[in-house]
RODO-2510 file (C-alpha; in nm, 4 decimals, decimal comma):
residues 504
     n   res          X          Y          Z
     1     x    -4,2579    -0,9293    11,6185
     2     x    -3,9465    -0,7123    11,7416
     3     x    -4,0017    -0,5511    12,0628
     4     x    -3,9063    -0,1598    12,0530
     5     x    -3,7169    -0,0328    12,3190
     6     x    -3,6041     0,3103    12,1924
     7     x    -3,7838     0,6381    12,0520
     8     x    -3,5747     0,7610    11,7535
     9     x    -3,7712     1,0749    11,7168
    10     x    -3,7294     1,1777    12,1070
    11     x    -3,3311     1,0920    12,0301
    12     x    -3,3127     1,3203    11,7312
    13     x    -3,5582     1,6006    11,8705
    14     x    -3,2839     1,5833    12,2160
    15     x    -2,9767     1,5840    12,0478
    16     x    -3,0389     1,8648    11,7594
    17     x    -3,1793     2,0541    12,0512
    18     x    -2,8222     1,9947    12,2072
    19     x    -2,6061     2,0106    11,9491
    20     x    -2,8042     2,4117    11,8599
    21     x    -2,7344     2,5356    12,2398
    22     x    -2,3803     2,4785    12,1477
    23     x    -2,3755     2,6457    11,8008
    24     x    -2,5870     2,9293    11,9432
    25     x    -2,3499     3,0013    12,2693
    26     x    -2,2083     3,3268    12,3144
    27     x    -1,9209     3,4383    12,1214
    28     x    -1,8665     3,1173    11,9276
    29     x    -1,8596     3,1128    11,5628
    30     x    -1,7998     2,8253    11,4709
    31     x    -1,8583     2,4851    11,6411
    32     x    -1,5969     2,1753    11,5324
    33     x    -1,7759     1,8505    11,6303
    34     x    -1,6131     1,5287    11,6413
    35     x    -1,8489     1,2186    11,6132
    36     x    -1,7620     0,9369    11,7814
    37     x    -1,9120     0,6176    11,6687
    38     x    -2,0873     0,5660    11,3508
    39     x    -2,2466     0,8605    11,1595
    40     x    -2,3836     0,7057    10,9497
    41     x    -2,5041     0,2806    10,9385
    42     x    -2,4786     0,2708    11,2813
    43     x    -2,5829    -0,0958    11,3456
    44     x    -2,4404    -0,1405    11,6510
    45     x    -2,6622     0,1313    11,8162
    46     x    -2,9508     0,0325    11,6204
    47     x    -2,8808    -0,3636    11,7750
    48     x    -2,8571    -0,2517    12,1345
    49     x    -3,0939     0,0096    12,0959
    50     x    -3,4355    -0,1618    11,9060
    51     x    -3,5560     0,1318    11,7765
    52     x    -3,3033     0,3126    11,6670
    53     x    -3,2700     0,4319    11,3251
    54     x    -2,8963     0,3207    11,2054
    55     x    -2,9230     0,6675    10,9812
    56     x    -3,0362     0,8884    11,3104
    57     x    -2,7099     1,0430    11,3356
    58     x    -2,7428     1,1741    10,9195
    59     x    -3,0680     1,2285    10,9046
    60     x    -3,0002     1,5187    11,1753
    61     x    -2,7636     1,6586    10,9991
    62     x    -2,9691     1,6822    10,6840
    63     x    -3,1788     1,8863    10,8654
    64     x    -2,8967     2,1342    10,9473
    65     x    -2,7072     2,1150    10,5830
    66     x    -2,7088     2,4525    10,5266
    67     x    -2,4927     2,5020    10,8208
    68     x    -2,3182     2,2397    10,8303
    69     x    -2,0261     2,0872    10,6616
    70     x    -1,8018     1,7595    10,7028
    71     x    -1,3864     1,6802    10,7361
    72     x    -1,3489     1,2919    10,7015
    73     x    -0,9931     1,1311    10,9172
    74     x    -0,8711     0,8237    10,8395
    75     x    -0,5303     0,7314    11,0208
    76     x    -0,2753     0,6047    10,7350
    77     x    -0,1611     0,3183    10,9183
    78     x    -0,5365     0,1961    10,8532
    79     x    -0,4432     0,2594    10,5255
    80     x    -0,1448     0,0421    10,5002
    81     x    -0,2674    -0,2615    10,7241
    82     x    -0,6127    -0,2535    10,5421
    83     x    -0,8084    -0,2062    10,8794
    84     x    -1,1810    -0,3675    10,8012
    85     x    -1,4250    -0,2832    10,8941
    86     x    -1,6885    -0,5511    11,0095
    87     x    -2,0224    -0,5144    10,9383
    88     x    -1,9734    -0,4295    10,6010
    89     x    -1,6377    -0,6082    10,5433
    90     x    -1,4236    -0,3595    10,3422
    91     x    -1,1225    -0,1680    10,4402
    92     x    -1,0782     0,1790    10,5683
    93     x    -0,9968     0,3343    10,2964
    94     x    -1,2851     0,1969    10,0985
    95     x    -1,5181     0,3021    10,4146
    96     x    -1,4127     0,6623    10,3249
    97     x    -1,5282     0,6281     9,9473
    98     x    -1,8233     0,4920    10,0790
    99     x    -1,9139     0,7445    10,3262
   100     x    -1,8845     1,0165    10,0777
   101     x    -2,0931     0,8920     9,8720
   102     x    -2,3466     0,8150    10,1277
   103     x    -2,2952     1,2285    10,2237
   104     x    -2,3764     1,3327     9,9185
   105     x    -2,6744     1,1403     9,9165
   106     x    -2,7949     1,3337    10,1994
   107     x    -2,7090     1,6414    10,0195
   108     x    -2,4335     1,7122    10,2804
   109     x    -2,1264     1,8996    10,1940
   110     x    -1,7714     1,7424    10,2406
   111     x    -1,4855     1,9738    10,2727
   112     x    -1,2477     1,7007    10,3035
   113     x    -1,1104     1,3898    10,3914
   114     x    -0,7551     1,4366    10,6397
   115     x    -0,5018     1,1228    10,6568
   116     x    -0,3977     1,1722    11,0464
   117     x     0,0172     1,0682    11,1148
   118     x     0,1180     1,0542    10,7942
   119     x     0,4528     0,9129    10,7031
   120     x     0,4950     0,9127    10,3234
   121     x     0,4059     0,5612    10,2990
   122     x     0,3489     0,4625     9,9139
   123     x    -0,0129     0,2844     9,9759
   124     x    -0,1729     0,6355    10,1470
   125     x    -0,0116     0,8059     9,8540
   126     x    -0,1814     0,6217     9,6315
   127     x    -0,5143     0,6508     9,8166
   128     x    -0,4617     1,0150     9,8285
   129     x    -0,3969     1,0195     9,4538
   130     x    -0,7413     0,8463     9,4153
   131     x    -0,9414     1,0767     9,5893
   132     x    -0,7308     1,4081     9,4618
   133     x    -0,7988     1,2821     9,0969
   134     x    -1,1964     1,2258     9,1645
   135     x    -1,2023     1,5864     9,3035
   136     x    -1,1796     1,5451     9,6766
   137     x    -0,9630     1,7877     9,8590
   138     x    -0,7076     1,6426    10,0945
   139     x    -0,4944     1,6769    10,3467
   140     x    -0,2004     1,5491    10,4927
   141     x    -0,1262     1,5477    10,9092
   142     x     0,1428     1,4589    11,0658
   143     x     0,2517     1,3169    11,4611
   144     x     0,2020     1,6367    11,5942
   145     x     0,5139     1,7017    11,8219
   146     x     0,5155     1,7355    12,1654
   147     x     0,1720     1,5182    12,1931
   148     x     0,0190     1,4143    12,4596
   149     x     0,2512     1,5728    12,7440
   150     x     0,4320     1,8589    12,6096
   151     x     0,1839     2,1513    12,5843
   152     x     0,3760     2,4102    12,5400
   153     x     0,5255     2,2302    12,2221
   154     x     0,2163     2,0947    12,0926
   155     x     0,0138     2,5035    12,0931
   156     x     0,2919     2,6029    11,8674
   157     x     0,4383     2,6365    11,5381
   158     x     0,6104     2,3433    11,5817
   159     x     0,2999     2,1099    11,7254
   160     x    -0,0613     2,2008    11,5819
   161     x     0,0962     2,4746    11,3384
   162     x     0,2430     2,2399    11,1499
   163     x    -0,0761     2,1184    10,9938
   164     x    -0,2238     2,2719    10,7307
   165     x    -0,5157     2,4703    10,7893
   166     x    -0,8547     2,2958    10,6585
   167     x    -1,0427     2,5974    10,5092
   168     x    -1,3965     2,6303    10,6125
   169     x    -1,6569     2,7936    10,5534
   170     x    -1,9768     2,6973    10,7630
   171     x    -2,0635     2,7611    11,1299
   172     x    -2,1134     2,3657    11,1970
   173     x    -1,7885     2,1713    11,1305
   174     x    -1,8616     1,8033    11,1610
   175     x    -1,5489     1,5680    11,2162
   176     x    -1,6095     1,1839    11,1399
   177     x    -1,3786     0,9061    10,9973
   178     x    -1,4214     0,5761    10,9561
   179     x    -1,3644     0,4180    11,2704
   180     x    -1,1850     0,4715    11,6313
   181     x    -0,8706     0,6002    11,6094
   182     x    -0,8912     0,8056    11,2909
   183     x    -0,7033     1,1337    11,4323
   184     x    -1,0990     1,3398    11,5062
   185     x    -0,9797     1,4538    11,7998
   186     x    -0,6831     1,5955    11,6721
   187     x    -0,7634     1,7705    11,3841
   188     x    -1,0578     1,9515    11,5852
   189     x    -0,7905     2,0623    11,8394
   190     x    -0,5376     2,1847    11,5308
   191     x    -0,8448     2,3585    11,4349
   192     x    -0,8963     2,5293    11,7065
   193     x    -0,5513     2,6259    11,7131
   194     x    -0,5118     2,7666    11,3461
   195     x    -0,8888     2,9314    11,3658
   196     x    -0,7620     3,1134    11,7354
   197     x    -0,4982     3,2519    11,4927
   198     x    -0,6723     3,4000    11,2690
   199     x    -0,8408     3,5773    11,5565
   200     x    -1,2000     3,3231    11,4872
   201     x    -1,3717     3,2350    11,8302
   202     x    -1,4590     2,9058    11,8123
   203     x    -1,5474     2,5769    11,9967
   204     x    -1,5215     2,1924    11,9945
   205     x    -1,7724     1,9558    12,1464
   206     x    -1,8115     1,5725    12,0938
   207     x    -2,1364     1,4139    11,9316
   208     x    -2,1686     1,0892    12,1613
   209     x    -2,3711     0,7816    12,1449
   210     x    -2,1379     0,5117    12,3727
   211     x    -2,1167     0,4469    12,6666
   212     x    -2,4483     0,6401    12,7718
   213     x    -2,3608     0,8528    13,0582
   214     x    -2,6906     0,8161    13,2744
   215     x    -2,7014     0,4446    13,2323
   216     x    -2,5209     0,2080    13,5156
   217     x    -2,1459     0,1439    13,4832
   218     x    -2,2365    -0,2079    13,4268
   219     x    -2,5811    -0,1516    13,2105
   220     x    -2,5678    -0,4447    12,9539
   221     x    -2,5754    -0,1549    12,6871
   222     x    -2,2683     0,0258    12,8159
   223     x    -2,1467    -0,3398    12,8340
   224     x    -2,1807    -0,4245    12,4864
   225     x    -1,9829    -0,1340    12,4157
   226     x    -1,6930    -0,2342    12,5825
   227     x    -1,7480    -0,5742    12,3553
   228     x    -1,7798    -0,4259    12,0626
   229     x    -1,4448    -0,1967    12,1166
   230     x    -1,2550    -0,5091    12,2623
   231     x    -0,9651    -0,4878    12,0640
   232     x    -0,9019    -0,1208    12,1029
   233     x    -0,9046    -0,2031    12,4996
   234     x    -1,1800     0,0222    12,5823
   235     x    -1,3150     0,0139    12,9402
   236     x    -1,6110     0,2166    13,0566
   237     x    -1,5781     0,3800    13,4078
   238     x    -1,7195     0,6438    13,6100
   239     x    -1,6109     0,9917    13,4704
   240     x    -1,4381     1,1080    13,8272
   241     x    -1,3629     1,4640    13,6565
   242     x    -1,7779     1,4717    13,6381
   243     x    -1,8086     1,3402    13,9891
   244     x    -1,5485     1,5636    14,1712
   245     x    -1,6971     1,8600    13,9562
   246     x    -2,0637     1,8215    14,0411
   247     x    -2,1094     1,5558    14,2380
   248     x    -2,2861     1,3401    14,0182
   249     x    -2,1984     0,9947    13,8841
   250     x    -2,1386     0,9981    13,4980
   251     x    -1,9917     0,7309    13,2852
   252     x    -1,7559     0,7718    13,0608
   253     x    -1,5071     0,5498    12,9179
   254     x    -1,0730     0,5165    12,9443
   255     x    -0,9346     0,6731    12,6552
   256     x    -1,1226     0,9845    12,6892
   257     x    -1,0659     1,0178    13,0571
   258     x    -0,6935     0,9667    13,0329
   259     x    -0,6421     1,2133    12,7319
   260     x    -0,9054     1,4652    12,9291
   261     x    -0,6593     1,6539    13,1161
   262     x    -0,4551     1,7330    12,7986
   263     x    -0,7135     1,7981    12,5865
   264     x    -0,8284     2,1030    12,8806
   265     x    -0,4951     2,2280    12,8940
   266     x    -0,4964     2,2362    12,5220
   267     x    -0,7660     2,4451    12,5288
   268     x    -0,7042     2,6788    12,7737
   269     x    -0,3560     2,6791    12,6026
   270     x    -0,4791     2,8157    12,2474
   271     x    -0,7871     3,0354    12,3957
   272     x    -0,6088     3,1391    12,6613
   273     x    -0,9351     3,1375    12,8701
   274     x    -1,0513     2,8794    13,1306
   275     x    -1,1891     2,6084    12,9509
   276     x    -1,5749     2,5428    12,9710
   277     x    -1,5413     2,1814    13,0299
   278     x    -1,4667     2,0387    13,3967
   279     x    -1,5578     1,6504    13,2491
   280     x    -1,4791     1,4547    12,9785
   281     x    -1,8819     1,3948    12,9803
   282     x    -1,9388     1,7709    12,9652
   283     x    -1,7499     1,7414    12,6379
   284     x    -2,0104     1,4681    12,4802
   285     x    -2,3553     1,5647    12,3122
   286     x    -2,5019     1,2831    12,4405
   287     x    -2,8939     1,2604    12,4708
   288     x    -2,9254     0,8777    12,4124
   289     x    -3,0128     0,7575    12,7447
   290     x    -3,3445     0,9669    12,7224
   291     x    -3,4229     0,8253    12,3721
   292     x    -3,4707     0,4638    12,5810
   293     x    -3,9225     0,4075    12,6326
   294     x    -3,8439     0,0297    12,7424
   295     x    -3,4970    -0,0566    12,9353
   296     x    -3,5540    -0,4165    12,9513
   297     x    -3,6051    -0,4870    12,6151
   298     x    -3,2418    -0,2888    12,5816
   299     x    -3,0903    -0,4632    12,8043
   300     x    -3,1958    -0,8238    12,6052
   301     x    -3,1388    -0,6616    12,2914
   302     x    -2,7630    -0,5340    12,4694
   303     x    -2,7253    -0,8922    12,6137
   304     x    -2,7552    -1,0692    12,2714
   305     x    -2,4915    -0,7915    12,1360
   306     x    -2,2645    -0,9371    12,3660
   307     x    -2,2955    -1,3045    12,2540
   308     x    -2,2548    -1,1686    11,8841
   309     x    -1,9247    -0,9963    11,9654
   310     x    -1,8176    -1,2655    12,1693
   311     x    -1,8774    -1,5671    11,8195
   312     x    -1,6837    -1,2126    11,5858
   313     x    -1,4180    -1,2438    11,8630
   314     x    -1,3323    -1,6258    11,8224
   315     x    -1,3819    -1,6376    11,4516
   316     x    -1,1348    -1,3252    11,3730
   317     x    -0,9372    -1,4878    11,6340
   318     x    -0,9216    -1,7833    11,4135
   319     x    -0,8052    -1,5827    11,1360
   320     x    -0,5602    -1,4007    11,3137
   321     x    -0,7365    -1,0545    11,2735
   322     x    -0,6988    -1,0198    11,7148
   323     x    -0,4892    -1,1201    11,9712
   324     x    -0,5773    -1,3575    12,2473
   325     x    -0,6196    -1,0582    12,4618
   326     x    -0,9386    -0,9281    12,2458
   327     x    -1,0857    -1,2410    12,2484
   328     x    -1,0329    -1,2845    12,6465
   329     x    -1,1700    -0,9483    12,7050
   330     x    -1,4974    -1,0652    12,5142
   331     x    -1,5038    -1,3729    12,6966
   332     x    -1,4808    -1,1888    13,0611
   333     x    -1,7308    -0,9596    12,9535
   334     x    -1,9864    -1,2401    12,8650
   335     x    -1,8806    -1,3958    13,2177
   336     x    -2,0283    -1,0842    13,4079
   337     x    -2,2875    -1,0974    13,3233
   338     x    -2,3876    -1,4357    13,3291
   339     x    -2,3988    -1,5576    12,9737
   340     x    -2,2768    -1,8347    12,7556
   341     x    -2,3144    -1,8574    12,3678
   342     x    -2,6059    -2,1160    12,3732
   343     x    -2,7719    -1,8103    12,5268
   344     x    -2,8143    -1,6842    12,1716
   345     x    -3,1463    -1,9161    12,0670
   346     x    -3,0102    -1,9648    11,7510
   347     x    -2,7170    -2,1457    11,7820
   348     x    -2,8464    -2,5053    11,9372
   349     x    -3,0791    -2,5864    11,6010
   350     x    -2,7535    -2,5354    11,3981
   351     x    -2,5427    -2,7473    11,6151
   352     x    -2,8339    -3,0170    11,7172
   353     x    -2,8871    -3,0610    11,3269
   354     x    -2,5356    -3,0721    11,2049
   355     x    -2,4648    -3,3244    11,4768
   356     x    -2,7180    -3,4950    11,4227
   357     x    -2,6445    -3,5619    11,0413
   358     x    -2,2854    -3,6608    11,1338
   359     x    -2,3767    -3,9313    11,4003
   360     x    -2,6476    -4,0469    11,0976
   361     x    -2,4436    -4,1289    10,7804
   362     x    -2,0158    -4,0984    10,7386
   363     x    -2,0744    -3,9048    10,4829
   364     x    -2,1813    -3,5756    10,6671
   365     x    -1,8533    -3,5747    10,8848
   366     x    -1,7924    -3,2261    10,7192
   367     x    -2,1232    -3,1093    10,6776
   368     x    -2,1824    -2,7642    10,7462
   369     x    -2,5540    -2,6485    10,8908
   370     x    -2,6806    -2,2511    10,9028
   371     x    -3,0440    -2,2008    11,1393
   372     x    -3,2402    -1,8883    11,0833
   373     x    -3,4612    -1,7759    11,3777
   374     x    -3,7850    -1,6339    11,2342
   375     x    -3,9942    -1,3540    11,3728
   376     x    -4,2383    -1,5494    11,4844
   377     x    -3,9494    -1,8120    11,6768
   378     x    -3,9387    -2,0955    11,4791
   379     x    -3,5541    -2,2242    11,3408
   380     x    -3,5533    -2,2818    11,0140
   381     x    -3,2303    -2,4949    10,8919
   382     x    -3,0161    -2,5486    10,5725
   383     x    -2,6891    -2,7541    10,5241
   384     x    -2,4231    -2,7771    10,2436
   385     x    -2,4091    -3,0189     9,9703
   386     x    -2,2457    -3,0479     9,6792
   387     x    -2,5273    -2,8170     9,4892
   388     x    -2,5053    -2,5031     9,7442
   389     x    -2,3196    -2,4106    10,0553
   390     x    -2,5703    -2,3659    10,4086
   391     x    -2,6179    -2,0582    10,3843
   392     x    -2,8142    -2,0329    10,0954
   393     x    -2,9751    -2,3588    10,1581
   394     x    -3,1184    -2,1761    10,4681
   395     x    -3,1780    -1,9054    10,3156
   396     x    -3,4116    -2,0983    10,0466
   397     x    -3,5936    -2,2558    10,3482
   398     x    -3,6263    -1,9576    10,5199
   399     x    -3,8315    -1,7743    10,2302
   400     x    -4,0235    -2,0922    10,1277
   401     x    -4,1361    -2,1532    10,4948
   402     x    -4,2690    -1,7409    10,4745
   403     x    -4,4526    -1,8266    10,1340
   404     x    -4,6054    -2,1072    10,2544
   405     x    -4,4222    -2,3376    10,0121
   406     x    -4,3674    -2,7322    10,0403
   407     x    -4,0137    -2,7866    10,1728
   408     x    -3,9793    -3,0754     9,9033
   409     x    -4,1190    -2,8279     9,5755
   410     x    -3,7423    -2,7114     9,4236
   411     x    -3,7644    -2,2876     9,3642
   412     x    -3,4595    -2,3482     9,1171
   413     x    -3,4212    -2,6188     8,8394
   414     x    -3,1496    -2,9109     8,8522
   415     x    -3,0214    -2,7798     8,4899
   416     x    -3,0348    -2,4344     8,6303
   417     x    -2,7878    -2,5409     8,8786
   418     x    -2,5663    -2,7502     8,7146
   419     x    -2,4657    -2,4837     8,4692
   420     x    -2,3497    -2,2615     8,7205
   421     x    -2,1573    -2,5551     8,8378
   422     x    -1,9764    -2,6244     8,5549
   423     x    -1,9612    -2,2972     8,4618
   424     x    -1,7410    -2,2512     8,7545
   425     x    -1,5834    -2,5959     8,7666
   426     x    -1,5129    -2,6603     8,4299
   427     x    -1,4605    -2,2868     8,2606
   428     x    -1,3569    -2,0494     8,5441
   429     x    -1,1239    -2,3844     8,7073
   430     x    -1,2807    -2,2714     9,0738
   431     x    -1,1743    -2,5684     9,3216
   432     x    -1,5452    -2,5652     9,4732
   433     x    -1,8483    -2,6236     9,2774
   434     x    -2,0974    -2,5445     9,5801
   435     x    -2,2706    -2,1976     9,4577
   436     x    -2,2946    -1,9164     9,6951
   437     x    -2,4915    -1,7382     9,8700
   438     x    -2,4973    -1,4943     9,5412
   439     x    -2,5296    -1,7398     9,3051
   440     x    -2,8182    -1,9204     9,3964
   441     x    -3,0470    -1,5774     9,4931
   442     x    -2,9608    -1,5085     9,1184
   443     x    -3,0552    -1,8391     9,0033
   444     x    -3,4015    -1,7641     9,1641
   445     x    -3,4417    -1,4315     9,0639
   446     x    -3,4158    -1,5707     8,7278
   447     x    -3,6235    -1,8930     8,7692
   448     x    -3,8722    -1,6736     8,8865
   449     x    -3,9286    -1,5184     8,5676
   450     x    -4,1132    -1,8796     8,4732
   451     x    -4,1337    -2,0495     8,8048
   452     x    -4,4538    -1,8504     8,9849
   453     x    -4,3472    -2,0508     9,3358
   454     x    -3,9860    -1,8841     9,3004
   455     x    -4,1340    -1,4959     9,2527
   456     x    -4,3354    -1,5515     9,5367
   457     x    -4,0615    -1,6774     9,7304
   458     x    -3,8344    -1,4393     9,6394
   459     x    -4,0261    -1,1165     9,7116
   460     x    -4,0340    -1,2919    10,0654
   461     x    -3,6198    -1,1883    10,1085
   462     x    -3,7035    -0,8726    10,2732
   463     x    -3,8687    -1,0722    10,5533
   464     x    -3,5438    -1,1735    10,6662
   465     x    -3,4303    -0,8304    10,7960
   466     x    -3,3454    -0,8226    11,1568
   467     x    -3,3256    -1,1896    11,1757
   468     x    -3,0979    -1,4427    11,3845
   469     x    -2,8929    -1,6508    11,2078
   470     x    -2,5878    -1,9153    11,2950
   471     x    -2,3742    -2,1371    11,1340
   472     x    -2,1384    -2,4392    11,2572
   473     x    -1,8735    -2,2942    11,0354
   474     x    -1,6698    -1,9660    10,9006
   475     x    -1,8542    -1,8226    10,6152
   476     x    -1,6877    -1,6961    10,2895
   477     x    -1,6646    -1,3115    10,2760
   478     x    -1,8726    -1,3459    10,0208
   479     x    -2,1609    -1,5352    10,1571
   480     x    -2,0683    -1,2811    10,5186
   481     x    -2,1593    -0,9497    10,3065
   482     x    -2,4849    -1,0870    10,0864
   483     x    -2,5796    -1,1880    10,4471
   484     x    -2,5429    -0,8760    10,6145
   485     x    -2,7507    -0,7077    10,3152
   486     x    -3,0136    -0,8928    10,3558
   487     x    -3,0401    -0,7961    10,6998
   488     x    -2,9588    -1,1496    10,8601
   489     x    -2,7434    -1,1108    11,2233
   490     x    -2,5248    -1,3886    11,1511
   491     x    -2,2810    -1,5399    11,3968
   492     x    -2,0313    -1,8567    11,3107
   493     x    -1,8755    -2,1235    11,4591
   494     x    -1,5072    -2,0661    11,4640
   495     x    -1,4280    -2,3302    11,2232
   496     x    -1,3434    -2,3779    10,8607
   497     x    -1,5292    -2,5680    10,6393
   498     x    -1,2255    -2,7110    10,4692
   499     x    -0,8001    -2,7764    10,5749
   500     x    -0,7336    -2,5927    10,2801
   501     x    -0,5140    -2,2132    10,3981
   502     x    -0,6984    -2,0186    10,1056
   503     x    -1,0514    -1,9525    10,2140
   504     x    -1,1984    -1,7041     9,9497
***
């Protein structure tokens, strides 16, 4: 049973409380609020935090959708290097598509989605095409000149007046994009500058989950952020604007300290009033820390976050994704606090078994072995033969050991499986003839229109959710994503399960 360690309702009951005060504030119409992190999905938070509810961040929006409406950024040179994002393995630009749709589910209204320096490069054309043909306003904004040290340049015609102006309409103006980097922060400030203009009074304020602010510098929460933004060389440190303002110790983290004293002058610059922020951390909406009812089990939950990034690190290392700086930063971080990757219980069984197989019998020199840590602690393992890869042999095990079915009883039929083998060997000419992940779950769903043993075990998928998984090699994209729907945390070995250069 999963230990909770965070209060979602006390989270969303802070931070809508929080996010009001600064709607409500004197002489402000209109609040622009950049969301840093995930708004919606937010696994990360929901990993570190047990407890939190990935969908938190939307969910509290919903609740303000009359007043609210949402500007999506995505930088274009996302676009053009096809930026992925991990958890659910697609690019940027597909991230976008997939957000709006996830909006709209929520009956939340998007004004628009804003490509941030654009350069007329033919691939964010295209992508703005797409979305101009399917009915989605866009924009286009470029480097603004002058930025970051030239003020005077950047309040101007020249700087922020550039832009377009994104027309709105509500008095909530939320500002999200795919990932870090997107151009948020910017288009809030050229915002600000176009609405000042027009003579509008209005204000900007950052929705914040990481780092948490009252939590210790070194916090294995506010650690595992710095892991999981390793290759954008994020550091956490104490917010000395904060401390020199009030006294107080706040954390914050580099990029928005740095870029803090420009973004105040900017302010001041286009109100022409003493800006109400003295900290970086004043900036943030930020109730998180107070959400937290049990900080050890956080801090387990944070320190298994780390081992995860650290096993993402090596394998995207291995596929040239990072540099060897990324991967070195992950490493360090695991090193301060104490931890090495057997520390995640999961990955021993995987490596015990597959080694174990080898030493056996020649024939397993290349044989690859997945382990799935149950609820209730017990590894469960699955290795790759020439009828399915690992991960779906695990995955088998896994829901026959929950339905109480004899390892040795077969959920799918030989004949079953051999179609689907030389349906792919023989008619679509695939190299492999291992079925997927994919493959097989269908080949039960549909066995268990006949087979009672394979309905039973297949209703038992859901159980997986929020379980530990490893395997001794690099999975397929393909097996990666059917993973991560299920709910399985899965971490590799970084190795390939063949010499071959194409790995689909």
């Amino acid at each position: 049973m999963n230990k909770v360690g965070f209060s979602a309702e006390k989270y969303i009951e802070e931070q809508s409380q929080h996010i009001l005060e600064r709607i409500n504030a004197e002489k402000c119409e209109r609040l622009y609020l950049e969301f840093g992190g995930k708004l919606v999905h937010d696994k990360h938070a929901m990993r570190v935090l047990p407890g939190f509810d990935e969908n938190a961040k939307v969910k509290l929006l919903e609740k303000m959708k009359d007043h609210a409406e949402i500007i999506i950024c995505i930088y274009a040179g996302d676009i053009t290097t096809n930026k992925t994002r991990q958890d659910f393995g697609i690019t940027y630009d597909l991230e976008v598509l997939r957000l709006i749709d996830t909006f709209r589910k929520y009956d939340l209204s998007i004004n628009s989605v804003v490509v941030t320096r654009y350069e007329e490069q033919p691939a964010v054309d295209m992508f703005i095409n797409k979305l101009n043909r399917r009915g989605i306003r866009t924009y286009k904004h470029k480097f603004t000149k002058g930025y970051p040290t030239d003020v005077e340049v950047i309040v101007s015609e020249e700087g922020y007046g550039a832009n377009p102006y994104i027309e709105v309409t509500k008095p909530l103006v939320v500002v999200t994009g795919p990932g870090g980097g997107s151009g948020k922060l910017a288009t809030c400030l050229s915002q600000l500058y176009h609405d000042n203009r027009r003579g509008a009074k209005v204000r900007y304020a950052k929705f914040e989950t990481f780092p948490i602010w009252n939590l210790p510098l070194k916090h294995p929460v506010n650690v595992a952020y710095e892991a999981a933004t390793a290759d954008l060389k994020d550091v956490n440190m104490i917010d000395s604007f904060h401390l020199e303002a009030y006294g107080e110790k706040a954390v914050n983290y580099n990029r928005d300290l740095e870029v803090f004293p420009v973004v105040k002058r900017i302010i001041e610059k286009i109100t022409g009033e003493e800006s109400e922020y003295q900290s970086p951390t004043d900036m943030g909406v930020n109730r998180a820390g107070f959400g937290i009812i049990d900080d050890e089990v956080c801090k387990e939950a944070a320190r298994q976050e780390i081992i995860r990034r650290y096993f993402i690190a090596e394998c995207n290392y291995k596929k040239g994704k990072i540099d060897g700086g990324a991967l070195e930063r992950c490493k360090l971080l695991m090193d301060d606090l104490g931890l090495k990757p057997l520390d995640r219980a999961v990955v021993q069984p995987a490596r015990d078994y597959a080694e174990g197989k080898r030493n056996c019998d020649p024939r397993y020199e290349n044989v690859v072995v997945m382990a799935i840590e149950m609820s209730d602690g017990k590894f469960i393992t699955g290795r790759s033969s020439r009828r399915m890869v690992a991960a779906a042999a695990a995955v088998l095990n896994a829901i026959k050991y929950l339905a109480g079915i004899a390892d040795d009883m077969p959920l799918i039929s030989h004949t079953a499986l051999e179609a689907i083998q030389h349906l792919r060997k023989d008619i679509l000419n695939q190299d492999r003839s291992s079925l997927n992940c994919e493959e097989i779950l269908s080949a039960l769903t549909i066995s268990a229109t006949t087979n009672p043993p394979a309905e039973i075990a297949a209703e038992k998928l859901l159980l997986l959710k929020g379980c530990k998984a490893h395997c001794t090699a690099i999975l397929s994209d393909k097996d990666e994503q059917l993973l991560n729907s299920l709910g399985l945390d899965v971490t590799c070995d970084p190795e390939y399960v063949t010499t071959n250069l194409y790995f689909g």
